[in-house]
Phi, psi and omega in degrees: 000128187254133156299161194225153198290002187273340185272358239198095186281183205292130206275159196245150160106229209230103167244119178281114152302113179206121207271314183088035141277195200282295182321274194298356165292312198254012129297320167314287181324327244223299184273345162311313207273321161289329145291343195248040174253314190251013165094043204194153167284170187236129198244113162269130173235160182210110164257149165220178190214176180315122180066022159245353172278003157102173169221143186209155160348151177184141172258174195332096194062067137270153173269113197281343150292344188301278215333281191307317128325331164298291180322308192277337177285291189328302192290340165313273175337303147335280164326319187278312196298331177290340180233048165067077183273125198232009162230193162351121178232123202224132189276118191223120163251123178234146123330056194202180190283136161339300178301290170338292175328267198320317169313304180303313192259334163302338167304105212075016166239155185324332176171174210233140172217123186207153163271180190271007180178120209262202198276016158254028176297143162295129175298341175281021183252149176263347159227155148335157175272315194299290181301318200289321217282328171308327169302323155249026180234332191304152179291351191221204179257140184227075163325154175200114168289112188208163276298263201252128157225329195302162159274166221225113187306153183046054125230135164317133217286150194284173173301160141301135196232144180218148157254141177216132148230051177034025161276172180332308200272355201257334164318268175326332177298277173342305183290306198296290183307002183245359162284349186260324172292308169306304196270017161262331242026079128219175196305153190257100185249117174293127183223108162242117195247114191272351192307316191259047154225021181282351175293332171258121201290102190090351189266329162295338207254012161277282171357276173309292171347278187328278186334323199256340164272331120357301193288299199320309176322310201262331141347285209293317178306315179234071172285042164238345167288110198293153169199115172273133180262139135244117185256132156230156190279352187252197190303138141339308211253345189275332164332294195297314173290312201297289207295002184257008167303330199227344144309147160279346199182135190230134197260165161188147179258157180312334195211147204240158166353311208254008162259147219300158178297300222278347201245148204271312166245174195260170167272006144328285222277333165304303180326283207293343167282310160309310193251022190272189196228019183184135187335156178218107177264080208284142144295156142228139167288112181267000000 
């Protein structure tokens, strides 16, 4: 028997979206790993809705997508308990569109985990309709799992990587990230790119300011975290890509100092979602 979002509150901790693609296998994987680094349950959800979940065997008056929908949050389970879930693993089936489902249910929880691309995905696309619209609507913080993440034998685990220009949201980024750096022990590299505030007079040399106040602040907070400051003169997104070449993991808030009000992610935050090289985790500042 699978919780239903109605038998059930809105769930805490970690929610993984998982479909039984590829994209969401290895998401899964990822969030398994992140409830049990921060202590927490771990919730697999899986929504559907009539005729996108395939029809299969099922038995007499049953419904063959519930079915089939049933089957795939199992095997999600299956998958989290198999690959050492070491708290709570709690199974959430809803009715609804995905994006919707994950949106609706991130309120109060610690982070949103989806892969970049699920199994209705189109294949030439590099993110997903899913990961995007959960990236900018959701209530929490939202992972979207894409290239390296694993530790690689003999080598050192690579760093945290965050952008920061001491707007709100790049704040809120900040803070998540040097907390993701703590509970991995590895180093945190702080990243602020000044090219799009060189048109305004006086706004680069503000800019670096925040950022060098910020880091001291969140520094003075965690001092066992080693944390490299890098200012660079080119764009916020080629900076951030160049650095998920050598990450586990990239932080970045929805909208940066110099993006239009009206826009729901900056355009930072598009780039590194289609094109990083490692999982991207957008803040939003509330």
């Amino acid at each position: 028997m699978v919780a239903e979002e109605s038998e059930s509150p809105r769930p805490r901790g970690i929610i993984a979206g998982y479909d039984g693609s590829p994209g969401s296998d290895d998401a899964l994987d990822w969030a398994v790993c992140e409830a049990a680094l921060r202590g927490t349950p771990l919730t697999v959800c899986h929504a559907w809705a009539h005729g996108d979940a395939g029809v299969g065997a099922t038995t007499a008056g049953a419904d063959p997508a519930r079915q089939r929908a049933e089957d795939i949050l199992a095997s999600g389970l299956r998958r989290a308990r198999a690959g050492g879930a070491s708290h709570e693993v709690r199974p959430l089936l809803v009715h609804q569109p995905p994006a919707q489902a994950l949106c609706a249910q991130s309120d109060g929880a610690d982070m949103v985990v989806v892969g970049s691309r699920g199994r209705g995905g189109l294949a030439g696309l590099l993110l997903g309709s899913v990961g995007l619209q959960v990236a900018s609507h959701a209530h929490a913080p939202v992972t979207v799992v894409r290239g390296h993440w694993r530790a690689v034998p003999g080598q050192l685990p690579a760093p945290v990587v965050v952008g920061s220009d001491g707007s709100p949201n790049s704040q809120a980024a900040l803070e998540l990230a040097i907390k993701e750096a703590e509970l991995r022990a590895v180093p945190l590299i702080a990243i602020c790119a000044l090219s799009d505030a060189a048109g305004v007079v006086g706004m680069a040399s503000r800019v670096e300011a925040d950022f060098s106040h910020a880091l001291a602040k969140i520094q003075a907070d965690h001092p066992d975290v080693l944390v490299q400051a890098k200012v660079e003169q080119g764009a916020p997104r080629s900076a951030l890509l160049s650095a998920t070449a050598r990450a586990q993991l990239l932080v970045v808030g929805s909208r940066g100092r110099g993006g239009l009000q009206e826009m729901v992610l900056g355009s930072a935050a598009l780039a590194v979602l289609h094109l990083a090289r490692c999982p991207v985790c957008v803040v939003r500042h509330d």
